[in-house]
C-alpha positions in Angstrom: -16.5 -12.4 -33.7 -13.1 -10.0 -33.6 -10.8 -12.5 -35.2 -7.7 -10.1 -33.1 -7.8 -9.2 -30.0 -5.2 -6.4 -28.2 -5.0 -6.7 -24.4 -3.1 -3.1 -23.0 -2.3 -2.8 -19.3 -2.7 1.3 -17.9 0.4 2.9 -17.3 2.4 3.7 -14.6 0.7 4.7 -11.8 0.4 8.0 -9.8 0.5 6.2 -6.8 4.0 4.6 -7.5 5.5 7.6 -8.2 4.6 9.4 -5.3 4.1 7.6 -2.6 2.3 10.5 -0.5 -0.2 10.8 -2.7 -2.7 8.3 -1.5 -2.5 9.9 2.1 -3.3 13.1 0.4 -5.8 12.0 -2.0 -9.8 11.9 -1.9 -9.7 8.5 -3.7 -7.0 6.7 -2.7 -7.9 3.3 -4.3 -8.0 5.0 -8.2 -5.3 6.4 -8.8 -4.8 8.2 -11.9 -1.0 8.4 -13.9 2.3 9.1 -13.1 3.9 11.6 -15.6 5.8 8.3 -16.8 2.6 6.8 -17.3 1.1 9.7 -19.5 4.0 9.5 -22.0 3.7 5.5 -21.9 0.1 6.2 -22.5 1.0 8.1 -25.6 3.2 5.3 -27.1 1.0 3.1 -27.0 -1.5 5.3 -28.5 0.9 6.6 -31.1 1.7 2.3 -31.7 -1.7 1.0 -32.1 -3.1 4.6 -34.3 -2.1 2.4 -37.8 -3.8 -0.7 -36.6 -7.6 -1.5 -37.8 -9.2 -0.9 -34.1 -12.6 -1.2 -34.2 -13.5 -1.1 -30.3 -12.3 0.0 -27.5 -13.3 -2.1 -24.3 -11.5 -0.2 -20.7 -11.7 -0.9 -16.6 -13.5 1.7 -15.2 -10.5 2.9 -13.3 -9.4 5.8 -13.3 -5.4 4.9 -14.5 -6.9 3.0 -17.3 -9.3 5.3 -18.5 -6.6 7.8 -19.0 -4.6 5.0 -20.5 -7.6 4.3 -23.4 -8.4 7.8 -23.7 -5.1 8.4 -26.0 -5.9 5.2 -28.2 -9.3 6.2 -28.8 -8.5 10.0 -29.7 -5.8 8.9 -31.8 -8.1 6.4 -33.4 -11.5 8.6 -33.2 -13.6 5.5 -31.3 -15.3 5.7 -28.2 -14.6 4.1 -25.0 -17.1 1.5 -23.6 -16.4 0.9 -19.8 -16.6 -2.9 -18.7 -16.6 -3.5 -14.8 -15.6 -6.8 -15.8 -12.5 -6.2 -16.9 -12.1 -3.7 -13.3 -9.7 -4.4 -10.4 -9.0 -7.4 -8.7 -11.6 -7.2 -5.7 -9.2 -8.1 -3.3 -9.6 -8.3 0.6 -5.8 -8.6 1.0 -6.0 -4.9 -0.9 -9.2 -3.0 -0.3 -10.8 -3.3 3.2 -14.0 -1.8 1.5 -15.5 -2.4 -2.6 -13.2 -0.1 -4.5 -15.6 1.8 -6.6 -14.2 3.7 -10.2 -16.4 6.9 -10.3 -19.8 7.1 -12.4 -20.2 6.6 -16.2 -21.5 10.4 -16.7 -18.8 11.5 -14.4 -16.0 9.8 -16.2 -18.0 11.0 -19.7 -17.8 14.7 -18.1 -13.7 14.7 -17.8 -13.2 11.9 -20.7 -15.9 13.0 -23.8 -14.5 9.8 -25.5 -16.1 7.4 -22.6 -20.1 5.7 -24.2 -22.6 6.8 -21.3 -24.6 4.2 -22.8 -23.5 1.3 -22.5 -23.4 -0.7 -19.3 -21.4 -3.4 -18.2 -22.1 -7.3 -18.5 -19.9 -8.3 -15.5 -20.0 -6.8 -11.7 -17.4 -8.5 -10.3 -18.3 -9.8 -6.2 -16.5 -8.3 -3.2 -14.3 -9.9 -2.0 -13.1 -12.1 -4.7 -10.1 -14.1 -4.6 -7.5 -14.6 -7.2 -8.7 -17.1 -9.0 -12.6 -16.0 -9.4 -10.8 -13.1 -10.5 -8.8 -14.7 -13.7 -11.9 -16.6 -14.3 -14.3 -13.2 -13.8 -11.9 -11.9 -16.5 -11.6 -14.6 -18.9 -15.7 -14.6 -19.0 -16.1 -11.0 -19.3 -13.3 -11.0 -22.7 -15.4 -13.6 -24.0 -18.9 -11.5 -23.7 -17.3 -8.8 -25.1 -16.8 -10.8 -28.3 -20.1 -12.2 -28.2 -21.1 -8.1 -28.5 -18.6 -6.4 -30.5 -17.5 -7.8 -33.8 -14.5 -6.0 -35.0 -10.2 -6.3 -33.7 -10.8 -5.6 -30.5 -8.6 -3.8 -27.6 -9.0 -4.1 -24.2 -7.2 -1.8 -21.4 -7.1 -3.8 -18.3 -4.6 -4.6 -15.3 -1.8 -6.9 -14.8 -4.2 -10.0 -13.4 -7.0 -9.5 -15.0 -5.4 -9.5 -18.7 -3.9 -12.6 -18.0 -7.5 -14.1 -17.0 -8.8 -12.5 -20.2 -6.2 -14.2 -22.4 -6.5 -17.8 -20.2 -10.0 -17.6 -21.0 -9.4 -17.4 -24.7 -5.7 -19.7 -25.2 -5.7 -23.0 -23.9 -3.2 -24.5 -21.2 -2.5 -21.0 -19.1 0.6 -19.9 -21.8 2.9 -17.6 -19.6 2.0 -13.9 -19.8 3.7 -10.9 -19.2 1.9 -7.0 -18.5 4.4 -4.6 -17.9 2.7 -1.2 -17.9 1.1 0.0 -21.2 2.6 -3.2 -22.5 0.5 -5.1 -25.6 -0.4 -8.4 -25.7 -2.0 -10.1 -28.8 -4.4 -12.8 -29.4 -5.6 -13.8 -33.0 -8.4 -16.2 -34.1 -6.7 -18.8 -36.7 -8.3 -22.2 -37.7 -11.0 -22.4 -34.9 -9.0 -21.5 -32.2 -7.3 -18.7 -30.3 -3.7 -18.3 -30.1 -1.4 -15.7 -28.5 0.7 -13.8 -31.0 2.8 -12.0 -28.5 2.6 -11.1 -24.8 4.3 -8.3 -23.3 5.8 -6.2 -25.7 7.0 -2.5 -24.6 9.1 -2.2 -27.8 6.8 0.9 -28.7 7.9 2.8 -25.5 10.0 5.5 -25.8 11.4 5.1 -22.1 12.8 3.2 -19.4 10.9 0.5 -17.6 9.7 1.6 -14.0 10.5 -1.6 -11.7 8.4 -1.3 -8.6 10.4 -2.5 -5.4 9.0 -4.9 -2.9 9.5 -2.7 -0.3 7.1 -0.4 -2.3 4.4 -3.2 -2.4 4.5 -3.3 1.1 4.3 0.0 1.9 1.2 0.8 -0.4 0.1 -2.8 1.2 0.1 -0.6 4.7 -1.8 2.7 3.1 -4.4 1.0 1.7 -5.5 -1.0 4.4 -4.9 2.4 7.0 
């Protein structure tokens, strides 16, 4: 079993920085990264390139594939894509299943992405919040069942803090600003969070999203 565990959320997103784009795009429910969220991307890369790594677990979506792509090309590992760890399937959100695009597709733009292996979780449609912090919480402990090794998982907001209530006991507050790191270590039988949160590796301003912007990209998603 990985006795340390990294939890990364993507980074920013296309679709907060340009709040066209989903009316424009083909997929508007995956989007990819802002030009903020590239260079956040590459922080966190250029953060976690001196730490012993051994896997490299991602969301299938699109922003966080992009995200993991930098870790695992500055750390030479693959990417193994875990629907587990995907998107909170959300009726409030998504009036249909929001699917990420196909493994070999994915493998086609990202050559860092395992066609092989297949995921252990498919999360239900629709799900609600909190089948969705448990959903995550199981799927980070399969992944340790599988992969021995410090492990890092790129995930979202939510679904990081079900993987790391399904690992620390009592729900300890979490925070998952974008491309933020939160770490988990495995110290006398039992799992305990290290940090949560930290954007000390990024080399620019935070990108607050406005609750006016929630509720407009509330209104795009469900046109």
């Amino acid at each position: 079993m990985a006795e340390v565990v990294w939890i990364a959320r993507h980074g920013h997103r296309q679709d907060y920085a340009d709040l066209g784009w989903r009316k424009r795009a083909e997929r508007p429910h995956d989007p990819g990264l802002s030009a903020a969220g590239v260079v956040e991307a590459q922080d966190l890369a250029q953060c976690l390139k001196s730490e012993s790594i051994e896997h490299i677990v991602a969301s299938p979506f699109l922003r966080t594939v992009v995200t993991a792509a930098h870790t695992a090309t500055a750390l030479a590992l693959p990417i193994q894509l875990e629907a587990g760890l995907g998107e909170h399937m959300s009726s409030k959100l998504f009036k249909h299943r929001p699917e990420p695009l196909p493994v070999d597709e994915m493998a086609d733009r990202f050559p860092q992405v395992d066609r092989l292996y297949q995921s252990q979780i498919i999360p239900p449609f629709p799900e609600t919040e909190e089948e969705a912090l448990a959903r995550a919480g199981k799927a980070l402990q399969q992944l340790l069942d599988t992969f021995s090794g410090p492990l890092l998982i790129v995930t979202h907001e939510l679904i990081g803090k079900g993987a790391v209530w399904g690992l620390v006991n009592q729900r300890p507050p979490v925070r998952f600003p974008t491309c933020s790191l939160t770490k988990l270590v495995h110290e006398q039988g039992e799992w305990k969070m290290a940090f949560t949160g930290k954007t000390s590796h990024l080399s620019q301003p935070r990108h607050p999203i406005p609750e006016i912007w929630n509720y407009l990209l509330r209104q795009i998603v469900h046109r």
